[in-house]
Backbone as CSV, one residue per row, in Angstrom:
resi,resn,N_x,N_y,N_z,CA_x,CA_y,CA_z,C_x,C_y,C_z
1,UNK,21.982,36.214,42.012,20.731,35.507,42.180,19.805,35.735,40.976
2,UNK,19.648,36.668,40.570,18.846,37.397,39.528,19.277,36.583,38.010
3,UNK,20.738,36.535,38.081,21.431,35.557,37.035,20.841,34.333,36.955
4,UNK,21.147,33.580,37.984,20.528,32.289,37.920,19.026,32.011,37.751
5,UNK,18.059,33.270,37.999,16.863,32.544,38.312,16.323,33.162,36.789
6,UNK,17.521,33.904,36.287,16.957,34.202,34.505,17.623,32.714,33.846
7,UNK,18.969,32.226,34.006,19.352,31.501,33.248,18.314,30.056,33.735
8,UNK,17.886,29.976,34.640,16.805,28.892,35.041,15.716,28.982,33.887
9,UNK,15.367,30.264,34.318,14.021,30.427,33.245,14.013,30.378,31.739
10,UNK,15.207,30.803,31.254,15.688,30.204,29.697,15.790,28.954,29.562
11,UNK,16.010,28.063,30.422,16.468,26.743,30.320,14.746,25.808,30.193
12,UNK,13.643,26.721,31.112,12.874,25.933,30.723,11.824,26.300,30.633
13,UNK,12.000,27.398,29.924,11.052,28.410,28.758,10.772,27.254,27.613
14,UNK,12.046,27.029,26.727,12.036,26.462,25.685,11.087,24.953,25.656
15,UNK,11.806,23.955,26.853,11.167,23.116,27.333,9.914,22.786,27.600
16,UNK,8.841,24.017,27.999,7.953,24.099,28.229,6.973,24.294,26.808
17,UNK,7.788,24.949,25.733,7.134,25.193,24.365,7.086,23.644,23.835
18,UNK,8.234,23.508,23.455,8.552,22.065,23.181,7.312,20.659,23.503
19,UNK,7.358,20.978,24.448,6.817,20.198,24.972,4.693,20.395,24.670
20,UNK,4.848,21.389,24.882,3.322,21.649,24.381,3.002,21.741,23.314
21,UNK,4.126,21.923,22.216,3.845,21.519,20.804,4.015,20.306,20.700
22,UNK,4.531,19.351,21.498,4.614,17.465,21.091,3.140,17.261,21.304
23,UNK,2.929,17.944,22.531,1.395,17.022,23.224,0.310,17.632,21.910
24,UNK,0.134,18.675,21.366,-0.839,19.490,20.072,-1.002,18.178,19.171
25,UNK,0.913,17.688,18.428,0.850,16.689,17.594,0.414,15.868,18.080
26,UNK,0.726,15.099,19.193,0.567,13.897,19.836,-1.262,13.820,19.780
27,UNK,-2.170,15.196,20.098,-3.637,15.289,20.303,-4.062,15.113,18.444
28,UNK,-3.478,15.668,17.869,-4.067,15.777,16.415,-3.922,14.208,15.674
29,UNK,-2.368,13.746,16.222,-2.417,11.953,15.763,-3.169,11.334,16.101
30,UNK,-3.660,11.442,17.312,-4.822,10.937,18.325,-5.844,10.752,18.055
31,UNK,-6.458,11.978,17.229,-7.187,12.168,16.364,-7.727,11.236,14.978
32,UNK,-6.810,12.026,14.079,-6.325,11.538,13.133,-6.844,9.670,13.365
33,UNK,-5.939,8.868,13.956,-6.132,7.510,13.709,-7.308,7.030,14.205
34,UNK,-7.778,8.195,15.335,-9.291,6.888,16.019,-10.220,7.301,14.530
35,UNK,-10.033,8.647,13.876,-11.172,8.726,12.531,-10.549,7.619,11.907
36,UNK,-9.707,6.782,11.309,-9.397,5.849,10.454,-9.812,4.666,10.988
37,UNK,-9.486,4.210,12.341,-10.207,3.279,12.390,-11.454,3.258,12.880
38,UNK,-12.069,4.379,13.196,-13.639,4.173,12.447,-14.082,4.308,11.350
39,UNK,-13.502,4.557,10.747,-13.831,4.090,8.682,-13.406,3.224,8.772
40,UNK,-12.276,2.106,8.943,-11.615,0.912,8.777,-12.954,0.118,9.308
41,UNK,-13.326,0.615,10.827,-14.606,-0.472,11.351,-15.809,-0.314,10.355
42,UNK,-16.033,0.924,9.996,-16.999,1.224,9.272,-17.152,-0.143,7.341
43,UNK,-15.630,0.101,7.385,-15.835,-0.813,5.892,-15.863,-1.826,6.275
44,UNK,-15.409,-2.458,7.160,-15.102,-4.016,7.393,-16.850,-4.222,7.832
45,UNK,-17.538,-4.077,8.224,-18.908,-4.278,8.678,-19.646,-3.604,7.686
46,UNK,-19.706,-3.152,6.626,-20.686,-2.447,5.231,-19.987,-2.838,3.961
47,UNK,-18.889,-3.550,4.172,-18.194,-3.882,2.651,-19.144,-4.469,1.821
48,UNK,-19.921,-5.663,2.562,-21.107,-6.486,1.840,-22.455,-5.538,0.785
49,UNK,-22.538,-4.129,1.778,-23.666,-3.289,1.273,-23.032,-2.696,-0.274
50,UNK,-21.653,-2.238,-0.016,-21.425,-1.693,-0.994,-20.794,-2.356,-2.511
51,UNK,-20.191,-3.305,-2.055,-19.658,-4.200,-3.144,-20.076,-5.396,-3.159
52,UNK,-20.756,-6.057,-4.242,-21.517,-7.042,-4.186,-21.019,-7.977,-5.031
53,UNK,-19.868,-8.161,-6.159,-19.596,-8.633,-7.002,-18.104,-8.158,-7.112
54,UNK,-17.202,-9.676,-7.214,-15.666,-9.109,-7.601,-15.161,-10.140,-8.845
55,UNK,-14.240,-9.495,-9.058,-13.993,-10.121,-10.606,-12.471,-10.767,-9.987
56,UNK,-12.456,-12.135,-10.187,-11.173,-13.163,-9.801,-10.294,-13.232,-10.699
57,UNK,-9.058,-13.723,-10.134,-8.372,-14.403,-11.699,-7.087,-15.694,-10.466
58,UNK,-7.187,-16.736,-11.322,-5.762,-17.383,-10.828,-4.475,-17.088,-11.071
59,UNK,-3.764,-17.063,-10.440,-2.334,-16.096,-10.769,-1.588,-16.564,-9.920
60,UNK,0.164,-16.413,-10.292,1.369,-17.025,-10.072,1.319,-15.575,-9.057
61,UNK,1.779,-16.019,-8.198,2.047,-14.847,-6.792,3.818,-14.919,-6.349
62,UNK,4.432,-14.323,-7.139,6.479,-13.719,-6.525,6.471,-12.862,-6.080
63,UNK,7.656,-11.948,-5.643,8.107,-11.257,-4.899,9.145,-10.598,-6.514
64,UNK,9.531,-9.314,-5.712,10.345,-8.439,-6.486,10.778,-7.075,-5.614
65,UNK,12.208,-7.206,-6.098,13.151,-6.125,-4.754,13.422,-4.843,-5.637
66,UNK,13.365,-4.202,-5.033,13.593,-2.832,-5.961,15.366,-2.622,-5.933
67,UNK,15.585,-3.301,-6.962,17.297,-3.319,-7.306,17.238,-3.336,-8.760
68,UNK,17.965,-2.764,-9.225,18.707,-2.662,-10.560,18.489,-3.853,-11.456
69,UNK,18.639,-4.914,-10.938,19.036,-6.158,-11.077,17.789,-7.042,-11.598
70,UNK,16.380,-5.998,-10.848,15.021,-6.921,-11.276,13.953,-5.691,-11.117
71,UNK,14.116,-4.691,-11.429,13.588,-3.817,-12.008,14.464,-3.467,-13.139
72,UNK,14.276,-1.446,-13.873,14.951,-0.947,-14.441,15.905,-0.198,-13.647
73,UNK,16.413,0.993,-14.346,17.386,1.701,-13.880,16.887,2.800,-12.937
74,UNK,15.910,3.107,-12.374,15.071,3.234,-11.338,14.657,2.518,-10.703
75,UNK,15.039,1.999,-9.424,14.308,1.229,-8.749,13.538,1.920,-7.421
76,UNK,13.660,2.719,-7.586,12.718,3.658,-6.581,12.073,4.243,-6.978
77,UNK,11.622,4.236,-8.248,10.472,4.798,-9.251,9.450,3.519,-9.677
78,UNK,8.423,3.497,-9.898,6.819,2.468,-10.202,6.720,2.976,-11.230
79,UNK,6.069,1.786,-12.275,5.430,2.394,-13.684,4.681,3.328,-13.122
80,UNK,3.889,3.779,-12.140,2.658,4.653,-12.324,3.510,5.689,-11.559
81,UNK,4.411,6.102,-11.550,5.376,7.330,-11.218,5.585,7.479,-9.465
82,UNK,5.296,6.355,-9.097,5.617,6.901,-7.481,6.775,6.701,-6.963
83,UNK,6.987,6.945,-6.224,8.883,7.193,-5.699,8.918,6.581,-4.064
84,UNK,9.395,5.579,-4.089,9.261,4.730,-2.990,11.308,5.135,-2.294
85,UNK,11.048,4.206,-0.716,12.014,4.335,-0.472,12.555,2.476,-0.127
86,UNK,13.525,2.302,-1.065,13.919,1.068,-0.849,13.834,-0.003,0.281
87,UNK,14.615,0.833,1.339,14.598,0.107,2.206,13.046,-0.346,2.688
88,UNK,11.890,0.553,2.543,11.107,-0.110,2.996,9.822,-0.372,2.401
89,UNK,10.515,-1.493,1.213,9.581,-1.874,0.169,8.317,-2.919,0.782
90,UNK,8.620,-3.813,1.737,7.863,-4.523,1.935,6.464,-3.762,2.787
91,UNK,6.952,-2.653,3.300,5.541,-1.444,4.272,4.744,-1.271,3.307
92,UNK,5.407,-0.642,1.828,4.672,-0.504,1.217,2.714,-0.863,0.778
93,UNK,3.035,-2.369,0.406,2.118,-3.170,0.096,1.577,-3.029,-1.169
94,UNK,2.875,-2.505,-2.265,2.483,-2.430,-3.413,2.367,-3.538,-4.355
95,UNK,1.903,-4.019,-5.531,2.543,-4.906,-6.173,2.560,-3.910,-8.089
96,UNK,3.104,-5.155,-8.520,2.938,-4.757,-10.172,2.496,-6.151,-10.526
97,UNK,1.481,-5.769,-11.568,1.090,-7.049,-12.666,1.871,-6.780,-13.768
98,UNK,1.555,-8.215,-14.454,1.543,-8.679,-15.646,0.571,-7.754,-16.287
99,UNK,1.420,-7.460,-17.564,0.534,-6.403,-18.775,-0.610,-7.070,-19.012
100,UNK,-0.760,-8.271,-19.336,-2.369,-9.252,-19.398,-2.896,-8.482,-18.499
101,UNK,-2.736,-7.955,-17.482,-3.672,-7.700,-16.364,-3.878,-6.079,-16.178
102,UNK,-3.441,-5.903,-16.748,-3.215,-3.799,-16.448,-4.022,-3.479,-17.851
103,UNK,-4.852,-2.866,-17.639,-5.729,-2.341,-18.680,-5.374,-1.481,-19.390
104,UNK,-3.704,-0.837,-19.517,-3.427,-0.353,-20.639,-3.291,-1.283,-21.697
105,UNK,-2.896,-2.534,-21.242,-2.751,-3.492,-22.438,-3.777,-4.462,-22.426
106,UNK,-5.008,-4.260,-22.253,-6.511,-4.386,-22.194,-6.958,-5.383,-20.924
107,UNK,-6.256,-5.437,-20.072,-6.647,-6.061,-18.704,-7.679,-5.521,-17.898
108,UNK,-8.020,-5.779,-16.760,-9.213,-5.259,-15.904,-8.585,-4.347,-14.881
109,UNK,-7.400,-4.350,-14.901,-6.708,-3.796,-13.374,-6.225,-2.352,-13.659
110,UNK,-6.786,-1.400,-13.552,-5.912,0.222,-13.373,-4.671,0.274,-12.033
111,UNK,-3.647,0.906,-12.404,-2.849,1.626,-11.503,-4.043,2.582,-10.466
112,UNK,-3.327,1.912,-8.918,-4.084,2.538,-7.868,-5.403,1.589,-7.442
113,UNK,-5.929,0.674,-8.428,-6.467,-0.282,-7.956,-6.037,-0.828,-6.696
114,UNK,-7.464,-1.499,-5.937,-6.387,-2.392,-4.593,-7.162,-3.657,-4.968
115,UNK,-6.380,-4.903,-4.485,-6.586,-6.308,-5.339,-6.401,-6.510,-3.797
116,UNK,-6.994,-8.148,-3.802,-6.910,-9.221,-2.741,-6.184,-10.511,-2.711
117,UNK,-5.427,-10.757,-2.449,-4.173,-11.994,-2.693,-4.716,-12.998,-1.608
118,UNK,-5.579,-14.090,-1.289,-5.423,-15.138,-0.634,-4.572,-16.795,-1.215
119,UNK,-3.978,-17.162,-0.391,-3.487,-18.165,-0.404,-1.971,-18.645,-0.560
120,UNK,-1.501,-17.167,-0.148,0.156,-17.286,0.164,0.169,-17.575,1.597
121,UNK,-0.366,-17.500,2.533,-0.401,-17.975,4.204,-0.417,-16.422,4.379
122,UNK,1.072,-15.628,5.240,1.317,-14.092,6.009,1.408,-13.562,5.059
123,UNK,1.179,-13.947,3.631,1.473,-12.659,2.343,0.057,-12.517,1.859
124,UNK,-1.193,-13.193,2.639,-2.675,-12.611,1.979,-2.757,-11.662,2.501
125,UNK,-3.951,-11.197,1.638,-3.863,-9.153,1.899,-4.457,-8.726,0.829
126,UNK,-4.577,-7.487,1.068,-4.837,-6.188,0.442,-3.484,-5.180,-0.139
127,UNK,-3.371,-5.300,-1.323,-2.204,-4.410,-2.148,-2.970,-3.315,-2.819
128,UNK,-1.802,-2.530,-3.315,-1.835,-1.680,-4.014,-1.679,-1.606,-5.778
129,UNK,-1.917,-1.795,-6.765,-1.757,-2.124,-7.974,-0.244,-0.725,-8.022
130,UNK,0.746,-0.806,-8.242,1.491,0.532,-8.859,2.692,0.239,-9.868
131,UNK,2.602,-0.960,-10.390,3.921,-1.702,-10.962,3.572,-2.379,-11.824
132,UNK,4.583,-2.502,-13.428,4.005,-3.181,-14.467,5.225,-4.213,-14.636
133,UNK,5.242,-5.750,-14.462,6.084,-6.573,-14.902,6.899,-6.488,-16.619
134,UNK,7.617,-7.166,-16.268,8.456,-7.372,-17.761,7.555,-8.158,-18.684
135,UNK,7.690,-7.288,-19.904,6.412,-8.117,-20.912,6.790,-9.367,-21.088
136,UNK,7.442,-10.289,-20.588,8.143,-12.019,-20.748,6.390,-12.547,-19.844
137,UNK,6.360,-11.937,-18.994,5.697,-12.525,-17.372,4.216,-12.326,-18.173
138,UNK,3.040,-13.588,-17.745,1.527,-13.560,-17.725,0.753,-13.944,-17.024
139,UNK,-0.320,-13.205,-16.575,-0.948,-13.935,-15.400,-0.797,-13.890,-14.141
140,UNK,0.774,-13.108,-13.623,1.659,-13.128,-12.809,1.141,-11.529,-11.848
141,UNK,1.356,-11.817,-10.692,1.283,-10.859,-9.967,2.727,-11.110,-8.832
142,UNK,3.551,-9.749,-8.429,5.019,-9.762,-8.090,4.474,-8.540,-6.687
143,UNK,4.839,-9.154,-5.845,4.448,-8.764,-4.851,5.883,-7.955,-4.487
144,UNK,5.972,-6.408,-4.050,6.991,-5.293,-3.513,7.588,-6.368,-2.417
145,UNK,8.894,-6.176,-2.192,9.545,-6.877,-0.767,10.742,-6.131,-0.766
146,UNK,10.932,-5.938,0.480,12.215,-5.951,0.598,13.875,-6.674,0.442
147,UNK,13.410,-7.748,1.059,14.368,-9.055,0.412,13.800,-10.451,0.518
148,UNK,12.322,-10.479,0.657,11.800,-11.987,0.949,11.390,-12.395,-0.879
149,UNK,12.095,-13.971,-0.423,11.951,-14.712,-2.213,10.925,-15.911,-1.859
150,UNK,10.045,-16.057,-2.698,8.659,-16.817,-2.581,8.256,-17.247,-4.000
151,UNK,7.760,-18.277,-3.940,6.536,-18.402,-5.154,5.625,-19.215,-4.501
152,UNK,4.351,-18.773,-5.264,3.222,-19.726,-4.885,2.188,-19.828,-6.640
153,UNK,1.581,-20.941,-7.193,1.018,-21.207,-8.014,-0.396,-21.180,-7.479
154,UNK,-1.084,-20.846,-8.583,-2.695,-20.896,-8.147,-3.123,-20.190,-7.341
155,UNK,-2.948,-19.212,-7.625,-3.243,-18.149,-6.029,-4.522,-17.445,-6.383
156,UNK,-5.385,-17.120,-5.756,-6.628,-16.508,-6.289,-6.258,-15.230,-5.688
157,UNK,-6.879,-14.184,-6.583,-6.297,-12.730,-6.710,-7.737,-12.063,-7.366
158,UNK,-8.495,-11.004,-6.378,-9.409,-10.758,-7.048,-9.849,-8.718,-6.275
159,UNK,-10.809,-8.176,-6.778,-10.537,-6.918,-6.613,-12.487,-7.084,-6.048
160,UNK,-12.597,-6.543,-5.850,-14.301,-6.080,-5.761,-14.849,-4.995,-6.562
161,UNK,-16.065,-5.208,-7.242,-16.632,-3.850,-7.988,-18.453,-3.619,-7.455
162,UNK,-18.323,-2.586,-8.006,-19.706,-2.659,-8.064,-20.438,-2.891,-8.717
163,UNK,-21.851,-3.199,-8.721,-23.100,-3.583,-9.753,-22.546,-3.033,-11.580
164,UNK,-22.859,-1.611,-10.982,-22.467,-0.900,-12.089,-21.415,-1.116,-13.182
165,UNK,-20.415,-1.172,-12.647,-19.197,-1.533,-13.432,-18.642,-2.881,-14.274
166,UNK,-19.818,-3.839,-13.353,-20.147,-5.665,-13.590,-20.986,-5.077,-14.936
167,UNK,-21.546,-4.538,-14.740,-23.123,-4.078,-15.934,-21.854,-3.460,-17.262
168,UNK,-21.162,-3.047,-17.422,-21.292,-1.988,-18.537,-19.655,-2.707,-18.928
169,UNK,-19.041,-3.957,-18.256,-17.828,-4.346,-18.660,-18.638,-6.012,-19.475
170,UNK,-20.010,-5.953,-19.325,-20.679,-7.773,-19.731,-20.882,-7.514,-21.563
């Protein structure tokens, strides 16, 4: 009897830890996301206060798969050094410009910038700048995917700044 009611209690000793360390994570994720989307509510209702001025451009809007084939010999590596995982390029929401557009080669756009893409239909949004096109491409912005192939012409593509930064780039 003594056997069983120890091997009982090993069985859901562990269970009982287990389990109260899921619910800790489960309380701290809990956490965690209601603070994000009260900053998320917070920007979407004060974006107007803080950014008052964005700088546009018209631009050719593609797609690009992280393969060998249309990148380099890294395709899980970004010009700006980040290390993605293939399969799930499209979560991402990264893109790469055209050197015209990346301010190492005197454009307005830094790596880590986030830009605004309207007028692809389910591909407008908010990206990530982390990718530099093949110096052939201008004007062009190549949107991360996994395997979706697209083009759209004339796409307006623009970032938001502030006062400040409008002032000292005139």
């Amino acid at each position: 009897m003594f056997k069983e009611n120890l091997s009982i209690l090993l069985y859901i000793l562990p269970a009982l830890i287990v389990t109260y360390h899921a619910s800790n994570l489960m309380d701290e994720s809990y956490e965690e996301i209601s603070s994000l989307r009260e900053q998320v509510w917070e920007l979407q209702n004060n974006c107007d206060n803080q950014y008052t001025n964005k700088i546009s451009y018209k631009v050719t809007v593609t797609t690009y798969n992280p393969t060998r084939s249309q990148t380099d010999s890294t395709p899980n590596e970004l010009a700006d050094g980040t290390k993605i995982k293939p399969w799930r390029a499209t979560d991402y929401r990264y893109v790469a410009l055209s050197r015209d557009l990346i301010s190492r080669w005197g454009g307005p756009f830094e790596y880590g910038d986030y830009i605004v893409i309207e007028g692809t239909g389910k591909w407008d949004g908010i990206y990530q700048v982390r990718d530099t096109m093949n110096p052939k491409w201008t004007n062009r912005v190549d949107i991360l995917t996994t395997n979706s192939r697209f083009k759209y012409n004339n796409i307006i593509m623009y970032k938001y700044v502030d006062d400040l930064i409008l002032v000292e780039n005139s």
